[in-house]
Legacy VTK file of the C-alpha trace (Angstrom):
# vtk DataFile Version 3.0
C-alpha trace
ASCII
DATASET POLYDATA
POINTS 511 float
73.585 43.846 216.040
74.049 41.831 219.335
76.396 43.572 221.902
76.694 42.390 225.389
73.920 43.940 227.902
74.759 47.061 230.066
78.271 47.378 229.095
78.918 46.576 225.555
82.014 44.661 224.219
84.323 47.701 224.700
83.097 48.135 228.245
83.468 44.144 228.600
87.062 44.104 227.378
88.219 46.703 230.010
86.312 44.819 232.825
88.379 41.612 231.922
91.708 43.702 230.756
91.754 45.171 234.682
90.639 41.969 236.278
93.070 40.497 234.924
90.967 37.253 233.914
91.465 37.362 230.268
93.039 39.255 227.341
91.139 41.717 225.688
88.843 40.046 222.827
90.031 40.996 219.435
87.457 42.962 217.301
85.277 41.502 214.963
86.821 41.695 211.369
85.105 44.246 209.253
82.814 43.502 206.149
84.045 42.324 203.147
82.734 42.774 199.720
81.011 39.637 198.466
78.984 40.559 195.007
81.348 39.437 192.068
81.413 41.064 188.869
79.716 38.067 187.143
76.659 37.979 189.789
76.132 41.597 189.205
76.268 40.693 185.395
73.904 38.568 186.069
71.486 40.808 187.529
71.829 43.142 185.023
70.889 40.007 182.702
67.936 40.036 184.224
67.266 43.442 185.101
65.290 44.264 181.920
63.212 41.741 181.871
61.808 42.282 184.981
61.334 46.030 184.372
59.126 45.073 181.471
57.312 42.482 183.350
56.679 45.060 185.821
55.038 47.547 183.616
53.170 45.066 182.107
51.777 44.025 185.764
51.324 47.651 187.081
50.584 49.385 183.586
53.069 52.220 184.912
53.744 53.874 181.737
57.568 54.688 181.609
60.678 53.827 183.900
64.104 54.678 183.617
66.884 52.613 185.521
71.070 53.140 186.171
73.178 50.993 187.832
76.814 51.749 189.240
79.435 49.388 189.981
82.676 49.958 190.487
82.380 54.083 189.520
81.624 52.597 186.357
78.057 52.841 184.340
76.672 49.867 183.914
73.457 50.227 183.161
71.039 52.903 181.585
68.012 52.917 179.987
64.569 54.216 179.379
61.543 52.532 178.998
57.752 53.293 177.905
56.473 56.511 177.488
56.383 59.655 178.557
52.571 60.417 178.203
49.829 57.471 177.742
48.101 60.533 175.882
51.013 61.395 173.417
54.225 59.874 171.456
57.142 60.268 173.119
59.614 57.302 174.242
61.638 57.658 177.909
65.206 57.609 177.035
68.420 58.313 179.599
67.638 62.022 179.238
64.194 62.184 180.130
63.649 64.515 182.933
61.672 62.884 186.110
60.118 64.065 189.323
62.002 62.379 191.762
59.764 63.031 194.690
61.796 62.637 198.239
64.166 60.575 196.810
65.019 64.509 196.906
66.539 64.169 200.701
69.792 62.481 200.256
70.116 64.643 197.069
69.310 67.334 199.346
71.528 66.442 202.402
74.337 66.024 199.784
74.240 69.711 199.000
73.956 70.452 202.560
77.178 67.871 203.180
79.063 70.321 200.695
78.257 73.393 202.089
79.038 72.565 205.550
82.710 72.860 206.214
82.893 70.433 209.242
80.944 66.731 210.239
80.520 68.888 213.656
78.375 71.437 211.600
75.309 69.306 211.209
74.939 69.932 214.913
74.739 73.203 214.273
71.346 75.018 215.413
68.722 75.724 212.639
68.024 79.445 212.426
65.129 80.840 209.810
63.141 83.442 210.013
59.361 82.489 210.787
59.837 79.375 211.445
59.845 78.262 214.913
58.374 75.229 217.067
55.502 74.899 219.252
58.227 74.157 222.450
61.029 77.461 222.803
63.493 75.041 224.251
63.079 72.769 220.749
63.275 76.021 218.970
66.256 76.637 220.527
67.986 73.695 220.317
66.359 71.943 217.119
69.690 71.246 214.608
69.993 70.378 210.973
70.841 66.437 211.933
67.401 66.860 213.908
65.117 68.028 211.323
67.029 65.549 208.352
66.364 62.415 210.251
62.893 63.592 211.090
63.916 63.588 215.001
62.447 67.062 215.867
59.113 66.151 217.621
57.208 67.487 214.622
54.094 65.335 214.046
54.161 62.895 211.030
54.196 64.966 207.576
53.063 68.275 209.497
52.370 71.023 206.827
51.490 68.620 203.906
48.009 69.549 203.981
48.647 73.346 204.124
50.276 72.910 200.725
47.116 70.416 198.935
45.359 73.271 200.333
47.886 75.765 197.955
49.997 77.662 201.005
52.913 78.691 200.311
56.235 77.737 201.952
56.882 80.844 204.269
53.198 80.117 205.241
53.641 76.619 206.070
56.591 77.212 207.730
55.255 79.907 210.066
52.468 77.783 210.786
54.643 74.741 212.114
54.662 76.509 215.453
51.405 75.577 216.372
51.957 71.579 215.455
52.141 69.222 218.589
55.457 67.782 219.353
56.235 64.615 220.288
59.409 64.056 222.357
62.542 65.978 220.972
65.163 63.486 219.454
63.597 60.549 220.921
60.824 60.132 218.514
60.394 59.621 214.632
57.827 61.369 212.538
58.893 61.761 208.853
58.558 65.230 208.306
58.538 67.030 204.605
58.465 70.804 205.865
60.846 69.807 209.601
63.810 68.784 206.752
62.755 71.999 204.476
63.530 74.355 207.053
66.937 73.168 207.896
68.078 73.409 204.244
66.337 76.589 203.979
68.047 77.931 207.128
71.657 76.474 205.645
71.312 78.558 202.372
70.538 81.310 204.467
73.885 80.668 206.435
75.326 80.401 202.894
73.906 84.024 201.877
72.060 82.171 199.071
68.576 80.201 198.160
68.264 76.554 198.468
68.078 76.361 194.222
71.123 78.508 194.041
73.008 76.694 196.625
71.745 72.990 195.325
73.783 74.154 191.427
76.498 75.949 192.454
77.363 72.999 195.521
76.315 69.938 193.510
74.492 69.723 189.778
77.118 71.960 188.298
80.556 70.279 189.976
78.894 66.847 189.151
77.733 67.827 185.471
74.057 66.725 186.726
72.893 69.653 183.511
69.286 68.156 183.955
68.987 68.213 187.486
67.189 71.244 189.419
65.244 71.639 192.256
62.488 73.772 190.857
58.976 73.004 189.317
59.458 75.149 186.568
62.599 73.945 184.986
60.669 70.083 185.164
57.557 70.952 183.214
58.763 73.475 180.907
61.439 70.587 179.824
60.622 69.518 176.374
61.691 65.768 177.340
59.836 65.232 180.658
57.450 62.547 181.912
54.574 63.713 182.912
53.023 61.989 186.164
49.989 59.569 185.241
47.090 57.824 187.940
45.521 54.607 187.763
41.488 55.147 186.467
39.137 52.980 187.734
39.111 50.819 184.459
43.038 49.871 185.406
44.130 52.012 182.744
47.085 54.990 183.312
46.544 58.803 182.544
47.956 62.204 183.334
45.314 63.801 185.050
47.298 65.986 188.187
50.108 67.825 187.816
52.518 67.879 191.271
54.136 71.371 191.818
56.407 70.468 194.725
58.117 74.578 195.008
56.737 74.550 198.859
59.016 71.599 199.927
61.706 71.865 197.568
64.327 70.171 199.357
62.443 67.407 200.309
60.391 66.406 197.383
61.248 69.120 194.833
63.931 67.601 192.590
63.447 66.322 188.982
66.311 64.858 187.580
67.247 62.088 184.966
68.762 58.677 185.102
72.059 60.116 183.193
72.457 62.684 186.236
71.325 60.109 189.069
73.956 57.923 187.782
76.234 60.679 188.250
75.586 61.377 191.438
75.269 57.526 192.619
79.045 57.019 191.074
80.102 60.404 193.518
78.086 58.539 196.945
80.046 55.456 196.284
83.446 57.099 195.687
82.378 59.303 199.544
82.416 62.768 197.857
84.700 62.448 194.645
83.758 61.992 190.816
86.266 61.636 188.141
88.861 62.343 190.315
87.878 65.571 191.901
86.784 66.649 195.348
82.721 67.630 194.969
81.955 66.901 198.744
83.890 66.691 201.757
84.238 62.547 203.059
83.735 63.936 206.262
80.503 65.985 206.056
79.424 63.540 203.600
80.140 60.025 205.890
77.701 62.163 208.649
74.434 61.456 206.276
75.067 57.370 206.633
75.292 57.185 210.364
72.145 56.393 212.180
70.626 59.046 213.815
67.027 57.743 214.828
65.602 54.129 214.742
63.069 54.642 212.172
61.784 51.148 212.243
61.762 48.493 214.843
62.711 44.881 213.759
59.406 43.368 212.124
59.227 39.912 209.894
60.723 38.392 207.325
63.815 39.971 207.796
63.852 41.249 211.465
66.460 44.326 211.230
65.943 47.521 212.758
65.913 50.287 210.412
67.608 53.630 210.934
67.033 57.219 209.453
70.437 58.863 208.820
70.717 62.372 207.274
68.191 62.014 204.184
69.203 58.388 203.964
67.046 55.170 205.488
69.867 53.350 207.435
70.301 49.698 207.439
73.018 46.977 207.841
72.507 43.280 206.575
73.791 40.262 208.516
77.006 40.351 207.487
77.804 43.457 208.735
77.251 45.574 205.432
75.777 49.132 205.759
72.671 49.547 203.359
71.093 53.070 201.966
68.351 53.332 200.338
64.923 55.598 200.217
62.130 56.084 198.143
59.976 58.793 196.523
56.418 58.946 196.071
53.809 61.368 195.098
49.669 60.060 194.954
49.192 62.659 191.942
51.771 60.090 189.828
55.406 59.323 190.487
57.468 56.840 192.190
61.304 56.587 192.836
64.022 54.479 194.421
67.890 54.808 195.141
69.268 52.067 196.914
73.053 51.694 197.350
75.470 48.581 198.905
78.520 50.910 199.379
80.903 48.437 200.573
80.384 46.852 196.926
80.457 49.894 195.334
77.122 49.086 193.839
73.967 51.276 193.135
70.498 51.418 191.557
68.424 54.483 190.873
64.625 53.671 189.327
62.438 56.421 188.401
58.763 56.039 187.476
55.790 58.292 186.067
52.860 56.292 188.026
51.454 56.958 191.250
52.951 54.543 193.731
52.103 51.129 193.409
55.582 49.466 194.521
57.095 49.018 190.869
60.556 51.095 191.362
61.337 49.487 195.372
60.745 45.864 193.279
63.135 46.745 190.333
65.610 47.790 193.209
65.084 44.775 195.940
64.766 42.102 192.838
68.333 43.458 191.794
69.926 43.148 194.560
68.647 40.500 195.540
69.561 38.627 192.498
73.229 39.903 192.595
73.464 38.875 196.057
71.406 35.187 195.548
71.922 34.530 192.506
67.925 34.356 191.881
65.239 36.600 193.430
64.708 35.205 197.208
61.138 36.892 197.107
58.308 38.194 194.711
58.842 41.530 195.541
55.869 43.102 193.120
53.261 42.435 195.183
55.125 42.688 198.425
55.910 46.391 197.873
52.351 46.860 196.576
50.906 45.757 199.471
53.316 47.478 201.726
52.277 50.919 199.459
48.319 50.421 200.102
48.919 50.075 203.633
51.061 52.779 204.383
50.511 55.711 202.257
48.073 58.383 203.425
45.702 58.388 206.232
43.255 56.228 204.489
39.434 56.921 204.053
37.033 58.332 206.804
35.482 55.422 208.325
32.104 57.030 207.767
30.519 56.505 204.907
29.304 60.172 203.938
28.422 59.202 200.237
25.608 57.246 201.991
23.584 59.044 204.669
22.163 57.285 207.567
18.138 55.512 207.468
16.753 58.343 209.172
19.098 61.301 208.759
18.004 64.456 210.065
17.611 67.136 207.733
19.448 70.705 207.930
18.978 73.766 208.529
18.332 76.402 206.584
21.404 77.296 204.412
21.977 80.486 206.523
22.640 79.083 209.383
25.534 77.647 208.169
26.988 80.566 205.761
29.704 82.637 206.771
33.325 83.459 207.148
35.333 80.956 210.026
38.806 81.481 210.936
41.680 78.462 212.160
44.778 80.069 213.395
46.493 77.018 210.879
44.334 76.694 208.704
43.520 80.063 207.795
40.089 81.910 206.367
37.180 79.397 205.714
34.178 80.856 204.229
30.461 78.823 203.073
28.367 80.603 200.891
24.891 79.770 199.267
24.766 78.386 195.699
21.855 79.709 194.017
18.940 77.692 193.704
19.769 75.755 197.258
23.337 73.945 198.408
26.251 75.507 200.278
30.259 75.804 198.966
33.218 75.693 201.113
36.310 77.624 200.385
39.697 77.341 201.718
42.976 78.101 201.156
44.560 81.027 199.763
43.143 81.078 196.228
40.904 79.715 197.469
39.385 75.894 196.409
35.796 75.456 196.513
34.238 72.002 197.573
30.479 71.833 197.142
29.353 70.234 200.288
26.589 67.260 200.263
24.118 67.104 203.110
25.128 63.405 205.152
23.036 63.961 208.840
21.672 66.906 210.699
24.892 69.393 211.166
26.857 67.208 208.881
28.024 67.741 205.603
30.836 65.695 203.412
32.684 66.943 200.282
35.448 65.257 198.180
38.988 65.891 199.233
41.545 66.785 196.556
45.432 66.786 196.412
48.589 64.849 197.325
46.559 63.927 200.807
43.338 63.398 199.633
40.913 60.553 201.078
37.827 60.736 199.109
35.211 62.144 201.490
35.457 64.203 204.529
32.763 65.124 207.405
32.159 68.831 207.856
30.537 69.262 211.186
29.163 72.711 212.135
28.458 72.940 216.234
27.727 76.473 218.522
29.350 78.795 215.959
31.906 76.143 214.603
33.036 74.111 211.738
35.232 70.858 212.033
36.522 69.370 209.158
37.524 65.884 209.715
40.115 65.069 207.565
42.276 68.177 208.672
41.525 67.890 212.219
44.261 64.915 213.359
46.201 67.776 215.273
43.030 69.095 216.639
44.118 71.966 214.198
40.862 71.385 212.379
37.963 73.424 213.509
37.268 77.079 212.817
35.817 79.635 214.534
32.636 82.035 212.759
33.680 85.690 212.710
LINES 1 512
511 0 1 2 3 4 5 6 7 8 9 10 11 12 13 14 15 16 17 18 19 20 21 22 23 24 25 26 27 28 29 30 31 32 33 34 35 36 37 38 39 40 41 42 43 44 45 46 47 48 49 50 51 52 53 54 55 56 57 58 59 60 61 62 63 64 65 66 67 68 69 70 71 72 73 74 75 76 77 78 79 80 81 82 83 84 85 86 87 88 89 90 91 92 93 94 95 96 97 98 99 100 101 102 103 104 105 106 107 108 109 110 111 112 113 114 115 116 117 118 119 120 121 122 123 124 125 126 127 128 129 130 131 132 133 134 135 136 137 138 139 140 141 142 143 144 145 146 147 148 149 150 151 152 153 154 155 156 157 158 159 160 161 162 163 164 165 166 167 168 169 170 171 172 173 174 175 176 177 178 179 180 181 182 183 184 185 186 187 188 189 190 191 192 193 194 195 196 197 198 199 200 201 202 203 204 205 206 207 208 209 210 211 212 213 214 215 216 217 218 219 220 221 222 223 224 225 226 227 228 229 230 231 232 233 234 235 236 237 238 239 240 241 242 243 244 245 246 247 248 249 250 251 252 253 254 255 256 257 258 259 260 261 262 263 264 265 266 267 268 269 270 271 272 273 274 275 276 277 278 279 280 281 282 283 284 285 286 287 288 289 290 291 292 293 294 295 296 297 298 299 300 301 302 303 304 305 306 307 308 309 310 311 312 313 314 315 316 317 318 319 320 321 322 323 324 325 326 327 328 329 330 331 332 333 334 335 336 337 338 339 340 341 342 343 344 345 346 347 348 349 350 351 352 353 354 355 356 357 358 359 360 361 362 363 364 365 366 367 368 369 370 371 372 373 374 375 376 377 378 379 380 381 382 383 384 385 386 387 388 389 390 391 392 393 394 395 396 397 398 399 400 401 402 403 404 405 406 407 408 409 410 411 412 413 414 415 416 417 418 419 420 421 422 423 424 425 426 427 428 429 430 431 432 433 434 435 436 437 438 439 440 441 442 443 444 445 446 447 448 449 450 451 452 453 454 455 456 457 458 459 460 461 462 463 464 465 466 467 468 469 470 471 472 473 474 475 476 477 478 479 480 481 482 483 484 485 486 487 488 489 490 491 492 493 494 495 496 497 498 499 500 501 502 503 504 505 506 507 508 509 510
C-alpha cells in the first residue's frame, strides 16, 4: 500500500486544499469484484482432482472441502478415510479437529457477545492470570491478546500442556514468561488469546463452551460443532488424527486433547458446519436472513491490528494479524483472510476467504501438517482468479511447514556421545526431587539394576534418561512440541533441561 511519506494522502490533500495550489485529489475508487461465476466453476472443476492428487502425494488419509460463493454451497465433500487402521469413508458429516483454525471461530463468538466494536478494547480481567509487567497486566485488552500483540513470548505455555498442565495452571504460570514490547511486537500466542476469551465468558457469567453454543453453533445450526475434546472423540463419525512412519506410510498413533487451549485450538467441527459459518463471515454477521453477529463487532476481527509478517518474495505483501484472522490485501486493493490449523500429533486445516467476492474455502485434514489443506486452498484461488494454478503450491507449503513448525532438533547429537565422553557419577548423585517455579516438581529416581528416570509434570511422565558426557544426560521428548532428544545437564545442585529452557524457565533447583 504506497501512501505519500510523513503525511499521507489525506494529510497531502489539506496541505494543497489550504495552499491553494491544487484541488483536493479524488480518492482512489474502491475494489471491485473480479472472479466470475464461470472461473469459480472452473475451479471447482478442478478442485477434486487436485485434492486426490494431493493425497496421493502426501498419503494424508482423509480431507473434507466446502466452498461458498455467493451465500450459496457450492461445494462439499469428503474424501478418504477416517482411520488407515479401520473402514470408515469421510463424508460432509465427519467430525474434524480443526486445530487454530479455532481463532476466528473463536473471535466470532467473542464478536457476538460483545455489544460494541469499542468493546474489544476493553481490558482482559481473569482470575490467575496475570503478566510478568503490572502495567501490561493492567492494560493488556482482548484485541491485544487475539492478534498475539501482548508481549507474550512465541507460543508461551505450549509446553506446560505436552507436559499435561492444566489450563488454570498454565495460565497462572504466564506471569513469569518474558515480554517483549507491549503492542509493538508479534509472538503468536495459544494461551495470550485463551485468556481473553476465558476472561469474556467470565464477563458473560458463563464458560467459554457454553458461551461458544448459545452465541454461535446453535443460532448458525453448526449441530456438530463444539469446542470440547470430549464431544470430538466420543463422535461415532470422527477422523481420527494419523502421523507419517518412517516407511512413508500414515497411522493413528497420538491422540490431541486440546481442553487446555480451547479457544485457540480446541474446536472440532465438520465441513457441513464450516460451510455454515463461512456463508455467515461473508454475509458480515447474518445467515439465512437473520442477525447471528453484530457487522460492527464482527468488521473489528478483519482490521489489522499487528504486522505479522514483513513483505518477503514472491509476492512481497506485508501480512497483518487481525482479531483471530491473518490479514492481507492483494494488489488490487482486495482484503484477504485466511489462517491455518495444525497439530504435529495429526491434523491440518485451512479457511481462507476473498470477501469482496463473496467467496470461501474451508479444508480439513487428519495428517500431521505437511502443507496439503493451505495447497487445496491457494491452488483454488488461484485458479479462480488465473484461470490455471500460477504456482505448484504442494511442495511450496511443504517446505514452508518443515521450516517453520516447532523449534527444530537440538543441535547436539545426544543419541551419539562424544570420542572420549566422561563417564558419570554414581546414580545418587543425581537422584532427587528439583523444583522450577514454571515448570513445577521434577524428581530422578534410580531404576533398579543401574539407569536414572525423570519425571515431570503433574501425572507425572517418565523419560528414562541415556548417559551422553560427564553431567549430561538426553531423553526423547514427547508431545505436540517434541524434538526428538533433549540435553539434561545437572550442575552445583541443578538440573537444566534444554529443550524447555528457551525462556531461561528451564532449570530446577534440588530440594
Amino acid at each position: 500500500m504506497r501512501t505519500l511519506h510523513s503525511l499521507g494522502v489525506a494529510g497531502a490533500a489539506v496541505v494543497l486544499a489550504a495552499t491553494g495550489t491544487a484541488a483536493a485529489p479524488s480518492p482512489p475508487p474502491a475494489p471491485k469484484p473480479q472472479i466470475t461465476d464461470a472461473e469459480v466453476d472452473a475451479a471447482l472443476g478442478r478442485l477434486p482432482g487436485f485434492v486426490t492428487d494431493a493425497m496421493r502425494s502426501t498419503g494424508v488419509p482423509g480431507a473434507a472441502v466446502a466452498v461458498v460463493h455467493d451465500d450459496k454451497v457450492v461445494y462439499l465433500k469428503g474424501f478418504g478415510v477416517r482411520r488407515t487402521d479401520a473402514p470408515g469413508a469421510i463424508g460432509p458429516d465427519t467430525v474434524f479437529q480443526v486445530a487454530s483454525v479455532s481463532k476466528p471461530i473463536s473471535s466470532t463468538v467473542v464478536a457476538g457477545a460483545l455489544k460494541d466494536p469499542a468493546d474489544w478494547n476493553g481490558r482482559t480481567e481473569l482470575p490467575g492470570f496475570a503478566l510478568k509487567d503490572p502495567w501490561v497486566t493492567g492494560h493488556v485488552t482482548t484485541a491485544d491478546l487475539f492478534s498475539h500483540r501482548s508481549g507474550l513470548p512465541d507460543h508461551a505455555g505450549d509446553l506446560l500442556e505436552d507436559l499435561g498442565y492444566d489450563q488454570a495452571y498454565i495460565l497462572d504460570h504466564l506471569r513469569l514468561e518474558p515480554l517483549t514490547p507491549f503492542r509493538a511486537s508479534y509472538n503468536y500466542t495459544n494461551f495470550g488469546l485463551t485468556a481473553a476469551a476465558e476472561a469474556v465468558a467470565r464477563q458473560q457469567g458463563t464458560t467459554w463452551e457454553k458461551l461458544s453454543q448459545d452465541t454461535l453453533f446453535k443460532p448458525a445450526g453448526m449441530t456438530h460443532t463444539s469446542t470440547e475434546f470430549s464431544s470430538f472423540i466420543n463422535a461415532p463419525d470422527h477422523a481420527a488424527t494419523h502421523v507419517k512412519n518412517p516407511d512413508g506410510t500414515w497411522s493413528p498413533r497420538f491422540v490431541r486433547d486440546p481442553d487446555a487451549q480451547a479457544p485457540a485450538g480446541g474446536v472440532s467441527s465438520t465441513v457441513t458446519d464450516m460451510a455454515r459459518w463461512l456463508r455467515l463471515q461473508l454475509a458480515d454477521g447474518t445467515l439465512d436472513g437473520k442477525r447471528i453477529i453484530p457487522a460492527g463487532t464482527l468488521a473489528a476481527t478483519r482490521l489489522p491490528h499487528i504486522v505479522s509478517q514483513a513483505p518477503t518474495p514472491p509476492l512481497d505483501h506485508t501480512g497483518f494479524y487481525g482479531l483471530g484472522w491473518n490479514v492481507s490485501y492483494d494488489d488490487a486493493g482486495r482484503l484477504r483472510l485466511s489462517h491455518s490449523g495444525g497439530f504435529e500429533l495429526g491434523a491440518n486445516t485451512n479457511v481462507t476467504l476473498l470477501p469482496l467476492e463473496k467467496l470461501g474455502i474451508v479444508v480439513l485434514t487428519n495428517g500431521a501438517p505437511v502443507g496439503m489443506a493451505d495447497a487445496i486452498a491457494m491452488d483454488f484461488f488461484d485458479t479462480a482468479e488465473h484461470g490455471a494454478p500460477t504456482t505448484d503450491w504442494l511442495p511450496l507449503f511443504a517446505e514452508l511447514y518443515a521450516q517453520q513448525l516447532g523449534p527444530g532438533p537440538s543441535a547436539t547429537d545426544y543419541a551419539h556421545p562424544p570420542a572420549g565422553a566422561k563417564p558419570a557419577r554414581a546414580d545418587s548423585a543425581y537422584t532427587g526431587t528439583y523444583v522450577s517455579p514454571y515448570y513445577g516438581k521434577l524428581t530422578v529416581t534410580a531404576k533398579e539394576g543401574g539407569g536414572l528416570t525423570l519425571s515431570l509434570g503433574p501425572k507425572p511422565m517418565r523419560f528414562p534418561l541415556t548417559h551422553y558426557d560427564g553431567d549430561t544426560f538426553s531423553y526423547v521428548t514427547s508431545g505436540e512440541n517434541a524434538v526428538g532428544r533433549t540435553g539434561v545437564s545437572f550442575k552445583d545442585g541443578t538440573v537444566r533441561i534444554e529443550y524447555l529452557d528457551a525462556n531461561h524457565l528451564g532449570t530446577f533447583t534440588k530440594q
